[in-house]
C-alpha positions in Angstrom: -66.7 -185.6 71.2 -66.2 -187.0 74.9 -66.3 -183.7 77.8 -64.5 -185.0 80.6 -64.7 -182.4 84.0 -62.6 -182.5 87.0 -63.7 -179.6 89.3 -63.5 -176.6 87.3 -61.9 -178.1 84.8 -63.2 -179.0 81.7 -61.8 -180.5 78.5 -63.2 -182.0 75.3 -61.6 -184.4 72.8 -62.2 -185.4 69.7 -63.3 -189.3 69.8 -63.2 -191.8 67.0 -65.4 -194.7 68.5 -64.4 -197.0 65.5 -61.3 -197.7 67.0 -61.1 -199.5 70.2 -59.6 -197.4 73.2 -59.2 -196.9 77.2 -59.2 -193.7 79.0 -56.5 -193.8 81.4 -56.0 -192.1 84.5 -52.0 -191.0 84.8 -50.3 -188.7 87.2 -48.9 -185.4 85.9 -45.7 -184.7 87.2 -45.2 -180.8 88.4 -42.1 -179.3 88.7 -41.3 -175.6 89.2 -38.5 -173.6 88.4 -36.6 -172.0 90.8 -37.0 -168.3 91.1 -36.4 -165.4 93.8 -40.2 -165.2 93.8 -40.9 -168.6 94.5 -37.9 -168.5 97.1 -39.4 -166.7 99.0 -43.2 -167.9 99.1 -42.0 -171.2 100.0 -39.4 -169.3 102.6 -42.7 -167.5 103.9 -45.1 -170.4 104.1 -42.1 -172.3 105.9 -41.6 -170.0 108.4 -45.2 -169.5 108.9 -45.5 -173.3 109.3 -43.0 -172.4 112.0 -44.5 -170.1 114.0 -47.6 -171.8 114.2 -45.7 -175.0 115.9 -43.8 -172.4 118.2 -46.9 -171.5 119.0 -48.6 -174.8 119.6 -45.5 -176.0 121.9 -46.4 -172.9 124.0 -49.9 -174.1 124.2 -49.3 -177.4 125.3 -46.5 -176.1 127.7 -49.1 -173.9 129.0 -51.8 -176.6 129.0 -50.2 -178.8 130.8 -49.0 -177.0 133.8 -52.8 -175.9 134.1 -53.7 -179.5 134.0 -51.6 -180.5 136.5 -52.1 -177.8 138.8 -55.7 -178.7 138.6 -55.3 -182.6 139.2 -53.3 -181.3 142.3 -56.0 -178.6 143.7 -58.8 -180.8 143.3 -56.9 -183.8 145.3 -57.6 -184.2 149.0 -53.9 -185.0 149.3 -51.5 -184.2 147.2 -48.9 -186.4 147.7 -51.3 -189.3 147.4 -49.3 -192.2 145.2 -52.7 -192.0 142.7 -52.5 -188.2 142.2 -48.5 -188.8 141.6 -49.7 -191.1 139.2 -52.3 -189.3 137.5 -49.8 -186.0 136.9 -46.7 -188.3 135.6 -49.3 -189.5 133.3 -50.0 -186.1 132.1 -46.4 -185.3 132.4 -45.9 -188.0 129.6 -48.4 -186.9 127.6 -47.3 -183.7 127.6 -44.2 -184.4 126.4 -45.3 -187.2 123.7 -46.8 -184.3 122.3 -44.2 -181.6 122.7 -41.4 -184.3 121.5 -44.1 -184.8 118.0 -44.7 -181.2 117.6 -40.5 -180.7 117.9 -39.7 -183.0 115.3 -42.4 -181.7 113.0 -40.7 -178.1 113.3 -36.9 -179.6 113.0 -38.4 -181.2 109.5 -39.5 -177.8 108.3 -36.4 -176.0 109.4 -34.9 -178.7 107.1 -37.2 -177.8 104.5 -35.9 -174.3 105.3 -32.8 -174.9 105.1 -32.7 -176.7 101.4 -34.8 -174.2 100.4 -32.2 -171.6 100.8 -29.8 -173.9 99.3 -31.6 -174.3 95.6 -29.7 -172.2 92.9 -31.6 -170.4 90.4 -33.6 -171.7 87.4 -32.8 -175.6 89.0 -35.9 -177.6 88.5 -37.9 -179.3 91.5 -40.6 -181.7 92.2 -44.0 -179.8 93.6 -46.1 -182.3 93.5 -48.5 -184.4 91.2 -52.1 -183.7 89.6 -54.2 -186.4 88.1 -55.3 -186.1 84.4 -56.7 -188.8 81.1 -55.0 -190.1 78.3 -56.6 -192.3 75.7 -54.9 -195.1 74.4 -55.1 -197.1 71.5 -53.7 -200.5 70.1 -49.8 -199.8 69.0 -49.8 -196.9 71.4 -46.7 -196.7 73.6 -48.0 -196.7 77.0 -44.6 -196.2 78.6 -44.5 -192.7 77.0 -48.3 -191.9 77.6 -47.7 -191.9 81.2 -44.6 -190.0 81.5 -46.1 -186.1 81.6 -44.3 -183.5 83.4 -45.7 -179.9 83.5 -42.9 -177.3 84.4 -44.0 -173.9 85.8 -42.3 -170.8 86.2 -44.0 -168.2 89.3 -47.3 -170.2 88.4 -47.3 -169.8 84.7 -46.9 -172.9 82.6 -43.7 -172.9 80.8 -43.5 -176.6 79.4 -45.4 -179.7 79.0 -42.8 -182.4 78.2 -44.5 -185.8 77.3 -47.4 -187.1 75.2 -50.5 -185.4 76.0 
């Protein structure tokens, strides 16, 4: 019997040692099914996403202006070609950083936007998890590797593939 542990996971499997074998790591395919529930945590942790870059572009808006002013109080001469300099700079950088932080929130409005477009019970990718197949001479490994867990508001509904 081999115990095998993966944070709070742990499984045991039966092991004959006469044959010779490999423990595999594979990725395990999840895909959930679409449901109003679901629809609307993903709609919620979207918009949340959201906010928080709405927020952050006010933040480096206000930033910004504060850092500028400052460059200009503390100068001796504000229209000095080095303090021009020094504030385009920070001008720039500024809007690097609001031009990053826009894209990132026209992705998720995208990611918005198809969520709102998935029809009921449709299957979708979520992600992947990592788990261990053993494999033995004559095994196929083509089909030892292809795992897919399907889950329905959390709950497992279907593993499809060799376990």
């Amino acid at each position: 019997m081999a115990i095998f542990s993966y944070g709070s996971l742990v499984a045991t499997y039966p092991m004959d040692l006469s044959k010779p074998h490999l423990l595999l790591k594979r990725p395990v395919n999840i895909k959930v099914v679409v449901t109003s529930r679901w629809k609307e945590e993903v709609q919620k942790q979207l918009q949340n996403q959201i906010n928080q870059l709405d927020g952050q572009l006010q933040q480096i808006e206000m930033q910004g202006q504060r850092m500028v002013a400052e460059v200009q109080k503390q100068a001796a001469n504000p229209n000095d070609a080095a303090i021009a300099q020094q504030v385009s700079s920070l001008q720039q950088q500024v809007s690097q950083r609001r031009s990053e932080l826009l894209e990132r929130k026209n992705q998720t409005l995208q990611q918005l936007q198809q969520v709102q477009l998935l029809e009921m019970d449709q299957e979708v990718p979520q992600g992947t998890i990592d788990s261990f197949v053993q494999i033995e001479k004559g095994d196929n490994l083509v089909q030892k590797m292809q795992v897919e867990i399907l889950l329905r508001d959390g709950i497992v509904e279907d593993i499809r593939g060799e376990m």
